[in-house]
C-alpha positions in Angstrom: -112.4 -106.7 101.6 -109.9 -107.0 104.2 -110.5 -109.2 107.5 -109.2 -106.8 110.5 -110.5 -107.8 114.0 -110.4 -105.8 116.9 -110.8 -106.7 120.3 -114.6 -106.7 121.5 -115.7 -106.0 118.2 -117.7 -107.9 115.5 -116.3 -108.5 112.0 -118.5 -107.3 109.3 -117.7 -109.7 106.3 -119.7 -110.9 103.6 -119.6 -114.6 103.4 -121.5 -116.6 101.6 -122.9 -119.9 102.4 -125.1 -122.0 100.4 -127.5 -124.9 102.2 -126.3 -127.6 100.4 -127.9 -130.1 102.9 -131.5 -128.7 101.9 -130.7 -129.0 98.7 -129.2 -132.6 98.8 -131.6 -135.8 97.4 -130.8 -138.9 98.5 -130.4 -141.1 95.2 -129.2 -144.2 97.2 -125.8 -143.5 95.5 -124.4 -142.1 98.8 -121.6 -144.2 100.6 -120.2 -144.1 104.0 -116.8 -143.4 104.8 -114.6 -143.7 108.3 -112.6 -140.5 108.8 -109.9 -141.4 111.2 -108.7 -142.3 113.6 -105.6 -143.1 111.4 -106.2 -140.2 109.8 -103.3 -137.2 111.2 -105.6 -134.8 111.7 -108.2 -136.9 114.0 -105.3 -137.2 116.3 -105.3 -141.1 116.4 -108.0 -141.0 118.2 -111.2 -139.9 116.9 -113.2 -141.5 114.4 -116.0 -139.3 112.1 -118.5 -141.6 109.9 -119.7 -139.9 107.1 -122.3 -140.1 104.2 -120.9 -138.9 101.4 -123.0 -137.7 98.3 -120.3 -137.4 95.9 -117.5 -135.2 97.5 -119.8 -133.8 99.6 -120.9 -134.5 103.5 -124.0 -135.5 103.7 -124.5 -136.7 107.1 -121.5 -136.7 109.8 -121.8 -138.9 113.1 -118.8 -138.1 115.4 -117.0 -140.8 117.8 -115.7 -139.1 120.5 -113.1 -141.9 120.7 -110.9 -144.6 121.9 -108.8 -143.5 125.4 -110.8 -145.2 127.8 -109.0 -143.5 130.5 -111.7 -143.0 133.2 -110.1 -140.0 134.5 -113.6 -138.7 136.5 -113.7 -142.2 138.3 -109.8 -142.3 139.1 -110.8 -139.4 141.6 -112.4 -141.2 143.8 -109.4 -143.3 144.8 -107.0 -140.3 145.1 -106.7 -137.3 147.7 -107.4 -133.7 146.2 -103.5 -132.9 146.1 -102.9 -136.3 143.8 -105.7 -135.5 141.5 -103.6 -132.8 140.0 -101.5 -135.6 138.4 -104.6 -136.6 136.3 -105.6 -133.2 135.3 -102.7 -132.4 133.4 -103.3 -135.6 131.1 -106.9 -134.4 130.5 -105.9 -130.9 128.1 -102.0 -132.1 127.4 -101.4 -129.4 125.0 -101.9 -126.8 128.5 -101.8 -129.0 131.0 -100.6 -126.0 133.6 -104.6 -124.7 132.7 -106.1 -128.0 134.1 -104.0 -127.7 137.3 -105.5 -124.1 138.1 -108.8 -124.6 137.0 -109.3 -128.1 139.5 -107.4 -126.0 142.5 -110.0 -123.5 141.9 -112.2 -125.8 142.4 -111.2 -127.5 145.1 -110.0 -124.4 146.6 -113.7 -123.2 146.5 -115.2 -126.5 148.5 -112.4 -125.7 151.3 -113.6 -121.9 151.2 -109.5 -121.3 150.6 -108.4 -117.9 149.3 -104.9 -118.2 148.4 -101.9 -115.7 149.1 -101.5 -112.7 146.7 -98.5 -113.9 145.4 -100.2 -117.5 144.9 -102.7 -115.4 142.3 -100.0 -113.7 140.7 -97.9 -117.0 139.7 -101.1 -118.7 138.9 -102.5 -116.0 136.4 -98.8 -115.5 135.0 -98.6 -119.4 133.9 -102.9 -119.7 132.9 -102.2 -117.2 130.1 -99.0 -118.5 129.2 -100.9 -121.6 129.4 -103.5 -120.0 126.9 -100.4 -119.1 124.8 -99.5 -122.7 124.5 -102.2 -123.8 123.3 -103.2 -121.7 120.9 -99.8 -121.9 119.4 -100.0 -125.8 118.4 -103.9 -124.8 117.6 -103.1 -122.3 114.7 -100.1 -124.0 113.9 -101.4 -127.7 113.6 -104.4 -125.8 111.5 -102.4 -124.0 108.9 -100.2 -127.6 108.8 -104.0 -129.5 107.6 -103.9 -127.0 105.5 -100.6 -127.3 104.2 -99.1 -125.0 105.7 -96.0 -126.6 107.2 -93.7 -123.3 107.7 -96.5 -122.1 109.5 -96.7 -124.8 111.9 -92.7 -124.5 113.1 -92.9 -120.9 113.6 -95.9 -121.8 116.1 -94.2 -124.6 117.2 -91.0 -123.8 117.9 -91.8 -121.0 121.1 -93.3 -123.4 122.6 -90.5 -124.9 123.4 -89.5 -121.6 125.7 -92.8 -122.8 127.7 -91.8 -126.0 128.4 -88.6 -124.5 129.1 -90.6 -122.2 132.4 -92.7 -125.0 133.4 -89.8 -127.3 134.1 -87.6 -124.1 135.7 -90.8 -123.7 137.9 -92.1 -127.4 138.5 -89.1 -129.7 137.6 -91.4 -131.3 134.9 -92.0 -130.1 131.2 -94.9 -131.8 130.0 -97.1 -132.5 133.2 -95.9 -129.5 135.7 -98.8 -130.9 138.0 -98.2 -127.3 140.0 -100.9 -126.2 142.2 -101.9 -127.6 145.2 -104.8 -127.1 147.9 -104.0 -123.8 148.7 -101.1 -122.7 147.0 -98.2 -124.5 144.8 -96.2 -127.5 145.4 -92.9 -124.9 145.8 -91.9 -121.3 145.3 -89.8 -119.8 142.2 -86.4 -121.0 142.8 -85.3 -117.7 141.7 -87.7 -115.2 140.7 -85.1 -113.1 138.7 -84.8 -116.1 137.1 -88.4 -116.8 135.9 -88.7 -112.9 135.0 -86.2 -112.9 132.5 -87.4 -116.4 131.3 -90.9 -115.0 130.8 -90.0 -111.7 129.2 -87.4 -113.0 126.8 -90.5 -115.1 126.0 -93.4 -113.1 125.4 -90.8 -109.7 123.8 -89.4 -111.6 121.5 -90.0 -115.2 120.7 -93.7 -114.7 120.8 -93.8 -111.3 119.3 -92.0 -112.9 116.4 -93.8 -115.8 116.4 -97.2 -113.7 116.1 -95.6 -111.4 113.1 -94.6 -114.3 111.1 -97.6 -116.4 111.5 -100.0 -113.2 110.7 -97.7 -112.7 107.2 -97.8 -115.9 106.3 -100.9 -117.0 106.7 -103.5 -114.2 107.6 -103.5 -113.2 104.3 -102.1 -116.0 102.1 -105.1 -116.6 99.8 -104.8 -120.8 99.8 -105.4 -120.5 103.8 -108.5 -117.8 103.5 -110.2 -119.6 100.3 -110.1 -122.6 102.3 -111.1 -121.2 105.6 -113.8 -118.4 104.8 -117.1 -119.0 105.1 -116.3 -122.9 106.4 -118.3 -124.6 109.8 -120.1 -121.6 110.0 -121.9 -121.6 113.5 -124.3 -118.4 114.3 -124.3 -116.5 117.5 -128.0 -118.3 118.1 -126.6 -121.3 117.8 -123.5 -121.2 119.7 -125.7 -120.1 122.3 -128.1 -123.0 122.1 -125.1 -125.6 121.4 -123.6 -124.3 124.8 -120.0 -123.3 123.3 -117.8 -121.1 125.3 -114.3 -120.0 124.2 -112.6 -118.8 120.8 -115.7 -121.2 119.1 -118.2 -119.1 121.0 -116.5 -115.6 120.6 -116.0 -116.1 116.7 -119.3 -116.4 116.3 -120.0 -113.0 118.6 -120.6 -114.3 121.7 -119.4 -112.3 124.7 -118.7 -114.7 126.9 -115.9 -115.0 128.8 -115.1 -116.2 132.6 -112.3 -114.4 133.5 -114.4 -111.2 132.9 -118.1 -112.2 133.7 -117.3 -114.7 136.9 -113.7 -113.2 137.7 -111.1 -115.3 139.8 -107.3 -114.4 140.8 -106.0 -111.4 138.8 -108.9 -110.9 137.0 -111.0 -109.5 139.7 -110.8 -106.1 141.4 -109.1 -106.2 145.0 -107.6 -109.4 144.9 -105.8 -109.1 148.2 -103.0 -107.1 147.7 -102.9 -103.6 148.8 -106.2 -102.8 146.5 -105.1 -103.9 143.6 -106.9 -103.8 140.1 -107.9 -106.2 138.3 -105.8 -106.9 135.2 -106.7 -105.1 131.3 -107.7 -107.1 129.0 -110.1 -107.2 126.2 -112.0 -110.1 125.1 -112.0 -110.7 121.0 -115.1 -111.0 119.1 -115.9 -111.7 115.2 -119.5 -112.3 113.5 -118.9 -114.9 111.0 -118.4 -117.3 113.3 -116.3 -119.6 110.6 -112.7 -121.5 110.8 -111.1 -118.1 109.8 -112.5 -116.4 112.2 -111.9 -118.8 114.7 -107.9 -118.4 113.8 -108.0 -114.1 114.3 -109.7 -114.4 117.6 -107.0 -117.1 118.8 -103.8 -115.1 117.5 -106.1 -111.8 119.1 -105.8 -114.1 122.2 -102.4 -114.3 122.4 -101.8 -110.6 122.0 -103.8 -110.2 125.3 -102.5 -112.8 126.8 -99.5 -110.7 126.3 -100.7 -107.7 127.4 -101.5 -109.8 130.9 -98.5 -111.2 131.7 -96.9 -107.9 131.0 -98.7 -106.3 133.6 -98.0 -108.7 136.1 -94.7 -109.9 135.6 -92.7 -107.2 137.1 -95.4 -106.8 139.9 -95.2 -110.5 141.8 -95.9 -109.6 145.7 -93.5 -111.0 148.0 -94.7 -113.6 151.1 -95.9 -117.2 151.3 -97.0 -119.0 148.1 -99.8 -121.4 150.5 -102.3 -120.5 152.2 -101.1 -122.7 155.1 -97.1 -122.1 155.7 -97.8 -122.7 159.4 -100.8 -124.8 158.8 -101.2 -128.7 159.2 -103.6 -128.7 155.9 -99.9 -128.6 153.5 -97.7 -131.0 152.8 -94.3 -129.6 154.8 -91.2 -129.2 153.1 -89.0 -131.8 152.0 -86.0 -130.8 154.8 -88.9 -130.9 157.0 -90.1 -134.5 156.0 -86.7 -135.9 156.0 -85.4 -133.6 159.2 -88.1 -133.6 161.7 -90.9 -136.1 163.5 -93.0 -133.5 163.2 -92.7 -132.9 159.2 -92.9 -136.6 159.2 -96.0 -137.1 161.2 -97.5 -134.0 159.6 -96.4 -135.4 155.8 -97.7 -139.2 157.0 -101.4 -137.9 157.9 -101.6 -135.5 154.8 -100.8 -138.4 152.0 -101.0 -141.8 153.7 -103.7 -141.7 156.6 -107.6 -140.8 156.5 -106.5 -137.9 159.1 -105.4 -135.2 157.0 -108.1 -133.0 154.6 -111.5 -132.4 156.5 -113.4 -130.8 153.6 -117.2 -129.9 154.1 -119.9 -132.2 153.3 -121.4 -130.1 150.3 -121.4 -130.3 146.0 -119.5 -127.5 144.4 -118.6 -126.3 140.7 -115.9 -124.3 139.3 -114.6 -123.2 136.7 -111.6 -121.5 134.8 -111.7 -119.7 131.4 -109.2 -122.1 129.6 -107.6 -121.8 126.2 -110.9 -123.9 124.7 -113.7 -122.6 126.7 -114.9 -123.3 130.1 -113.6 -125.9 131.6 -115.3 -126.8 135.0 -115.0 -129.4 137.9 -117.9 -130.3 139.9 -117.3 -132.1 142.7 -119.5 -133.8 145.5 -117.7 -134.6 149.0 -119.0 -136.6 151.5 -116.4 -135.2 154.5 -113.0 -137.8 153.4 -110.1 -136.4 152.3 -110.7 -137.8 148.7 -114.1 -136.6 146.2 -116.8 -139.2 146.5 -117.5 -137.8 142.8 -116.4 -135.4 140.1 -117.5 -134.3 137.2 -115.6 -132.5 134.9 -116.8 -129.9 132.1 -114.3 -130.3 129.6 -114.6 -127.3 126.8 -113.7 -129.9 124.0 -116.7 -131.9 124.4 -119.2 -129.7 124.1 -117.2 -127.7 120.8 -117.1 -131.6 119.2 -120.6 -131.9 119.3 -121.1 -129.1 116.5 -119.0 -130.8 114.4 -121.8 -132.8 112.3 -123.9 -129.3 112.3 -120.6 -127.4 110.7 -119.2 -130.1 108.2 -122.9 -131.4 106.4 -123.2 -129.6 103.2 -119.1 -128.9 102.9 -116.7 -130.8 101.0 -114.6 -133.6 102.1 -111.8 -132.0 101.9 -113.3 -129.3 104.2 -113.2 -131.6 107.3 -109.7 -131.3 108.5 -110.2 -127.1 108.3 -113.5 -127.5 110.6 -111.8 -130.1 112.7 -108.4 -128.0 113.6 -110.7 -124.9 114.1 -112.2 -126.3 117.2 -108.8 -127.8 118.4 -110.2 -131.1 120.0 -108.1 -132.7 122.5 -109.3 -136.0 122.6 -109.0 -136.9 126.7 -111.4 -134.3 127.3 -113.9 -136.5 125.1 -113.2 -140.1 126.5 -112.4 -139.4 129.9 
């Protein structure tokens, strides 16, 4: 029967599933195994102990690994502006993502709302941000798999994106773009950045999508080993508190940008009534690693379909919420050519004097590429958090992992493990 999946509907496919685990009996011949982290597809990092009966899984006790970064206690010792610099290491495959969501955060504490145009860049880059991601996550999947055409005609594009994060931020891999109210600059050409974005998405993404969906959506290797593997219900998905493509392939309609909206997703955001943008959210029933591939490549397409709708409509104006304001940094000619840009730059990164948040505890969050991914942070009046806590979507999805591989074959761990697309500093953080 064929797989087709349409957006906010459920797949209705037969797949069978046998509870191996209940039928398992210990004989004492079962022997434990370390999978990763040399392994390629644990990333280097993570590390999976498993009881093997056989070629079977057993029991499976995930690591969540070896970084040791200590990126929630590094934001204690750095201003709300600098803590953008450690965001972007904690999702590296859509670092741009991490930037928003903390702003958004942060943005809330301050009671900030940014300028129109401000919500337009920022929702332009989150979805192309999305794209990213989902690119290497299909694309590093079908390579597990064997798949390694498949994985360079995901991989590939992504090199246009790296190509509009540096035009926009100077940097490729760690843009480190937003700031407290706005952006750390404007477009420095916003002809430019159209045509960079629409060459993209028209035709380096559109082909992108048509050859990955020929090559693997239907090539029987990929579905025999995909179908019907780390099956996750909609009750449990619930219970196990998964949000994202995880959540939705399993029929979960859960999704931020629609149910808690934020910059162009919500109605009247600011500029002359506008509405907020179309988009539908993809859903699928079987709630297995195939599954979770159609609802990504379903997220691209309306990913798309959002930048499309925006990209020729980017108001004009300031892109912070402060331009004459001493709660920005001013511009560089300003720093270098004034005492008043000086003073005003000296008290923002290098004195006590500068950001005079609230005393009060706040969460938000973003709808990322994985899931939710949430900041909560606790201020007691400084200009840097006396504590954050982040929410990262990968370490809540890693937590099913034992509960989707026990009762599959060995050889089944690498197609559960790409599925959920763990990026390992959002474990050890």
């Amino acid at each position: 029967m064929p797989y087709t999946l349409k957006p906010d509907e459920g797949l209705d496919v037969d797949a069978e599933t046998t509870p191996y685990v209940d039928q398992m009996v210990d004989t004492g011949d079962r022997w434990t195994l370390n999978f990763g982290p040399q392994h390629p597809a644990t990333h280097t990092t993570l590390r999976l102990v498993l009881q093997l009966d056989g070629e079977r899984v057993a029991r499976c006790t995930p690591h969540i690994g070896y970084l040791h970064s200590g990126f929630e206690k590094v934001a204690e010792v750095l201003d709300y502006n600098q803590y953008v610099t450690i965001t972007s290491r904690t999702n590296y495959l859509s670092p741009l993502s991490n930037n928003i969501a903390w702003h958004h955060a942060v943005e809330k504490l301050f009671g900030i709302d940014i300028t129109p145009r401000a919500k337009v860049l920022r929702t332009i880059m989150a979805e192309l941000a999305r794209v990213q991601d989902h690119l290497l996550c299909v694309g590093a999947a079908a390579l597990d798999l064997g798949a390694f055409t498949g994985f360079l005609y995901a991989f590939n594009p992504r090199e246009k994106i790296y190509d509009i994060c540096d035009y926009i931020a100077g940097q490729r891999f760690h843009p480190d773009w937003t700031r407290v109210g706005g952006l750390m600059q404007d477009l420095p050409d916003e002809d430019t950045f159209k045509l960079m974005v629409k060459e993209f998405i028209n035709d380096d993404l559109t082909s992108a999508i048509s050859d990955l969906e020929k090559l693997v959506e239907r090539n029987r290797i990929f579905m025999d080993r995909t179908q019907g593997v780390g099956v996750i219900s909609k009750e449990d998905a619930i219970n196990w508190s998964l949000s994202g493509p995880l959540a939705r392939a399993s029929g979960v309609r859960r999704d931020i940008r629609k149910d808690e909206p934020y910059l162009c997703y919500e109605d009247n955001w600011d500029y002359q009534g506008a509405e907020a943008v179309k988009f539908s959210v993809p859903l699928a029933s079987d709630g297995d690693v195939y599954n979770r591939f159609l609802v990504r490549i379903e997220e691209i397409k309306q990913a798309r379909s959002i930048i499309n709708q925006l990209i020729d409509n980017i108001p004009g104006g300031s892109v912070n919420a402060f331009a004459d304001s001493k709660m920005t940094k001013p511009p560089k000619e300003d720093v270098y050519g004034s005492i008043e840009g000086l003073i005003q730059h000296f008290e923002l990164v290098m004195s006590n004097r500068g950001w005079k948040p609230p005393v009060a505890e706040c969460y938000g969050c973003n709808e990322t590429s994985n899931g939710e991914f949430g900041y909560y942070i606790v201020s007691d009046g400084g200009n840097r958090p006396w504590r954050v806590k982040t929410r990262p979507p990968s370490f809540i999805n890693y937590s099913t992992m034992s509960k989707m591989i026990e009762g599959h074959m060995l050889a089944d761990i690498v197609a559960v493990l790409g599925s959920i697309n763990v990026v390992a500093a959002e474990l050890d953080r």
